[in-house]
C-alpha positions as a printed NumPy array, in Angstrom:
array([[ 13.559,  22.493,   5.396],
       [ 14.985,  21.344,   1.717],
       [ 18.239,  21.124,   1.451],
       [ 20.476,  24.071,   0.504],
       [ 21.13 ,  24.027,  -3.436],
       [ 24.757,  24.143,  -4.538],
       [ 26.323,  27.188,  -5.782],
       [ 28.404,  27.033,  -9.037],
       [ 30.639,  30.136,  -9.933],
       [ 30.907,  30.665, -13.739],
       [ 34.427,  32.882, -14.234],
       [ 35.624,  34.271, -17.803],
       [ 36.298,  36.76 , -20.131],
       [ 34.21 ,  40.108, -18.672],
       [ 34.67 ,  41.531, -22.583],
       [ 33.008,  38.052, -24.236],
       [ 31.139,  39.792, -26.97 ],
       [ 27.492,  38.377, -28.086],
       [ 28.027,  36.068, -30.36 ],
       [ 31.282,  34.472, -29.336],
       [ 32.064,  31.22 , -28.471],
       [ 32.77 ,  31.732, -24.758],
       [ 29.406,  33.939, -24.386],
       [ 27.495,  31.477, -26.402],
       [ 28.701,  28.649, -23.816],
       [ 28.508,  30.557, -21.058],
       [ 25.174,  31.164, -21.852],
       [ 23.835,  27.313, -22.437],
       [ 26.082,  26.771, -19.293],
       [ 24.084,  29.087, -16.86 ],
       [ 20.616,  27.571, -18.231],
       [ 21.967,  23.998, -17.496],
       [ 23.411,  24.609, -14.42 ],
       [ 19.636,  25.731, -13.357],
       [ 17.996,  23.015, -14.842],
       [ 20.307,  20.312, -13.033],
       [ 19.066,  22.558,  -9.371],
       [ 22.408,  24.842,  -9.046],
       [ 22.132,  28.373,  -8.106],
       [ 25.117,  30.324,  -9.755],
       [ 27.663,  33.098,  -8.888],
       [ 29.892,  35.176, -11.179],
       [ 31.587,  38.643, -10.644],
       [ 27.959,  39.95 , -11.466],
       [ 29.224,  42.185, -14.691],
       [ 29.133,  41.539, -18.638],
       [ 30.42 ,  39.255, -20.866],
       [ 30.518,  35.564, -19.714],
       [ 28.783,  36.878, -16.231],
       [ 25.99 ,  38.328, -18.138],
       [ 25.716,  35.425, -20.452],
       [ 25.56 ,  32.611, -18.057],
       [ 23.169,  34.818, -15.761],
       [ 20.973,  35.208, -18.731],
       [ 20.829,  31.913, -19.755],
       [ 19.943,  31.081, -16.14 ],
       [ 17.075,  33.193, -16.356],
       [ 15.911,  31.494, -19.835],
       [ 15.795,  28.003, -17.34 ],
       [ 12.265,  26.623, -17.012],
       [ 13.276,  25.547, -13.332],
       [ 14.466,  29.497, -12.728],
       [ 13.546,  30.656,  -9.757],
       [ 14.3  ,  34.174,  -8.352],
       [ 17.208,  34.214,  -6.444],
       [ 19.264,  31.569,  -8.446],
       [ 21.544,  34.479, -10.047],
       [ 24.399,  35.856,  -7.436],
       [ 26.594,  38.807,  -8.492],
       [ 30.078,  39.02 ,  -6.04 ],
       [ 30.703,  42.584,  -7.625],
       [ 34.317,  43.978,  -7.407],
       [ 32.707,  47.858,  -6.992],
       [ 30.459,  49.779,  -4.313],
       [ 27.915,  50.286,  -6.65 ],
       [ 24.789,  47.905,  -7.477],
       [ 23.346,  49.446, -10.337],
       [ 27.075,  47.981, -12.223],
       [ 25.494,  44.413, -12.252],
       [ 23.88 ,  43.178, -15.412],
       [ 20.237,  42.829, -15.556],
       [ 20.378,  39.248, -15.017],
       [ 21.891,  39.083, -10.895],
       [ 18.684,  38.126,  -8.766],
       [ 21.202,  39.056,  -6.003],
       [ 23.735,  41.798,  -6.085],
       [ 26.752,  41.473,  -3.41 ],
       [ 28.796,  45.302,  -3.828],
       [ 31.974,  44.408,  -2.185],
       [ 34.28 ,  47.188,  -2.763],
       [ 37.07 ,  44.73 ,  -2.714],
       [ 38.482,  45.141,  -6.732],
       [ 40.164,  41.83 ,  -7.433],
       [ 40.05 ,  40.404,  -4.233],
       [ 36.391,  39.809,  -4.612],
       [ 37.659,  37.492,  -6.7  ],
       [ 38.573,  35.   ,  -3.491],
       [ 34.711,  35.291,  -2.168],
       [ 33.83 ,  33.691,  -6.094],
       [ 36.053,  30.899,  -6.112],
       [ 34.206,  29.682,  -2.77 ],
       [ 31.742,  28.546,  -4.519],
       [ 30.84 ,  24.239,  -4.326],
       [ 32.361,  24.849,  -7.729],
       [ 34.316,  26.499, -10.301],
       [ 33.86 ,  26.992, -14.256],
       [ 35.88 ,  28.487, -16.513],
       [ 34.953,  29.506, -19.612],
       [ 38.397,  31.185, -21.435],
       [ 39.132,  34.192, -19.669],
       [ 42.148,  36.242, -18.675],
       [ 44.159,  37.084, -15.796],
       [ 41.065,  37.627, -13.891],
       [ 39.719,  34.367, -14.103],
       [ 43.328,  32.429, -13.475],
       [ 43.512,  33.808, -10.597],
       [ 39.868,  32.617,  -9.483],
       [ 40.934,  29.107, -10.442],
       [ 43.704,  28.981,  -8.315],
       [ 41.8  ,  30.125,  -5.502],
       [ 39.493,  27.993,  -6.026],
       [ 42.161,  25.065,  -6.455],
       [ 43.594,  26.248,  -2.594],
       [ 40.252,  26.099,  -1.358],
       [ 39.525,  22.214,  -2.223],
       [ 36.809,  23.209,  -4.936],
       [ 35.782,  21.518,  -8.093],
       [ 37.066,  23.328, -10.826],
       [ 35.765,  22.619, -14.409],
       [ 37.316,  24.91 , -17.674],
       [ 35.969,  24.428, -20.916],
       [ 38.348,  23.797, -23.741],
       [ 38.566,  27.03 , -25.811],
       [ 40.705,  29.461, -26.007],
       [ 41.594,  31.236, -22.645],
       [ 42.935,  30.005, -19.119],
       [ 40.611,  27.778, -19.258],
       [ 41.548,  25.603, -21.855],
       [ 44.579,  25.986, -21.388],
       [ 44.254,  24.213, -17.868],
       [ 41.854,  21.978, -19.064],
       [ 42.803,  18.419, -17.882],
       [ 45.724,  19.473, -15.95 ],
       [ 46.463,  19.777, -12.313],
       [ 47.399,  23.337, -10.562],
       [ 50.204,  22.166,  -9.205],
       [ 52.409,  18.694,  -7.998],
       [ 50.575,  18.525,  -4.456],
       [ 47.837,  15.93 ,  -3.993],
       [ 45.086,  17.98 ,  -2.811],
       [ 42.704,  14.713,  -2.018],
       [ 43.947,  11.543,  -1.42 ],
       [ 40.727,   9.614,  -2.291],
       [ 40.57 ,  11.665,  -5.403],
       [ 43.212,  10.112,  -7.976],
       [ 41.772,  11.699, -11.11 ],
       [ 42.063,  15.194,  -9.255],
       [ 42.44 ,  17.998, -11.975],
       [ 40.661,  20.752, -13.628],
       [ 38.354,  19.035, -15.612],
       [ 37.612,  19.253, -18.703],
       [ 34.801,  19.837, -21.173],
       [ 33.259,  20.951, -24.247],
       [ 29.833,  21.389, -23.997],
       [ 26.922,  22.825, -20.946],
       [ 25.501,  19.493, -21.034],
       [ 28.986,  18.131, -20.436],
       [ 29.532,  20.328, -17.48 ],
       [ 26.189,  19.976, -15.969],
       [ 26.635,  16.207, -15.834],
       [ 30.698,  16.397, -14.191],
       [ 29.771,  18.643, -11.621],
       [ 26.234,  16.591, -10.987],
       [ 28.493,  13.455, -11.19 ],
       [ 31.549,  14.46 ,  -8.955],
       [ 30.48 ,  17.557,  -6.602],
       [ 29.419,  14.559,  -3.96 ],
       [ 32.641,  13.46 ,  -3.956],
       [ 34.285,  16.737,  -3.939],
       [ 32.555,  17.997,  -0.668],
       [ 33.141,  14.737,   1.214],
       [ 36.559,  15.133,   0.748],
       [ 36.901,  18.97 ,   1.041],
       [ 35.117,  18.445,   4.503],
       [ 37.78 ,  16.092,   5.478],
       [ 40.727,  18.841,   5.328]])
C-alpha cells in the first residue's frame, strides 16, 4: 500500500475576488501543493478556497480526490466546483477546528475566520505557513502564537513565512518531516 499523502489546509479570505493578490496566490499555491504530492483541504467555499482548489485541479499530477471541502453548512451543493470531496458538517465556525487538523496550515490574508484556524492549528502542533500580504496572515508571518515552546527540538518554531507558492511548496516539503516527528512526540 503507498503511503498516505499529506493533507495541507489552505485558509483565507472567503470574499478574495478574481484577480486579487490573495486569490491569485492561492491559486498558484493549490497547483504547487499538488505537484509537490499534497492533497489539500479548505472550508470548501469561494474565494481563496475556490482558488487554491482550482489551481489544484490545473496540476498535471491532479488526481481525483486531491481537493477536500470541510464545509461549515448541511448542504453539498454550497461547495465550489473544484472540491473532489465535499465534507457538510453543519458545525458553522467550529468546522473550522476539523481544518486546522490538517499536516499543515496556510494562510493566505484572511479575516477573523482564518485567525482563528491558525490558532487551532498552532494548539494542535501543526505547521503553519502565512503568506506575507495583507490579512492575518501577514500579519503573523514570522512570529510565534504565543511565549510557550510548543517543540523543544524545534528552535525556529513560528508561523512561517513566505511570499511566493513555490516558496511554500518547498517549507512545508522541507520541514513537515520534522513537524510530525515532533507532533507525535506530545
Amino acid at each position: 500500500m503507498p503511503p498516505r499523502r499529506a493533507i495541507v489546509a489552505v485558509i483565507g479570505d472567503g470574499t478574495a475576488a478574481e484577480g486579487s493578490e490573495a486569490f491569485h496566490l492561492a491559486e498558484g499555491l493549490g497547483e504547487h501543493l499538488i505537484a509537490a504530492g499534497f492533497r489539500i483541504v479548505t472550508g470548501g467555499y469561494g474565494g481563496v478556497m475556490e482558488a487554491a482548489c482550482r489551481g489544484a485541479r490545473r496540476s498535471a499530477a491532479y488526481r481525483p480526490g486531491d481537493t477536500i471541502g470541510i464545509l461549515a453548512g448541511h448542504d453539498a451543493d454550497a461547495a465550489n466546483p473544484y472540491v473532489d470531496i465535499v465534507v457538510p458538517t453543519g458545525l458553522g465556525a467550529g468546522r473550522n477546528v476539523l481544518v486546522a487538523h490538517a499536516d499543515a496550515v496556510v494562510a493566505v490574508g484572511g479575516g477573523v475566520g482564518t485567525l482563528s484556524e491558525m490558532a487551532f492549528a498552532w494548539m494542535y502542533g501543526r505547521l503553519v505557513v502565512g503568506f506575507r500580504i495583507a490579512g492575518w496572515s501577514g500579519r503573523l508571518a514570522g512570529q510565534r502564537l504565543d511565549h510557550r515552546v510548543r517543540f523543544a527540538d524545534i528552535p525556529d518554531d513560528q508561523v512561517f513565512g513566505a511570499d511566493t507558492p513555490e516558496e511554500v511548496a518547498a517549507v512545508i516539503s522541507a520541514r513537515l518531516p520534522e513537524y510530525a516527528r515532533a507532533a507525535a512526540g506530545r
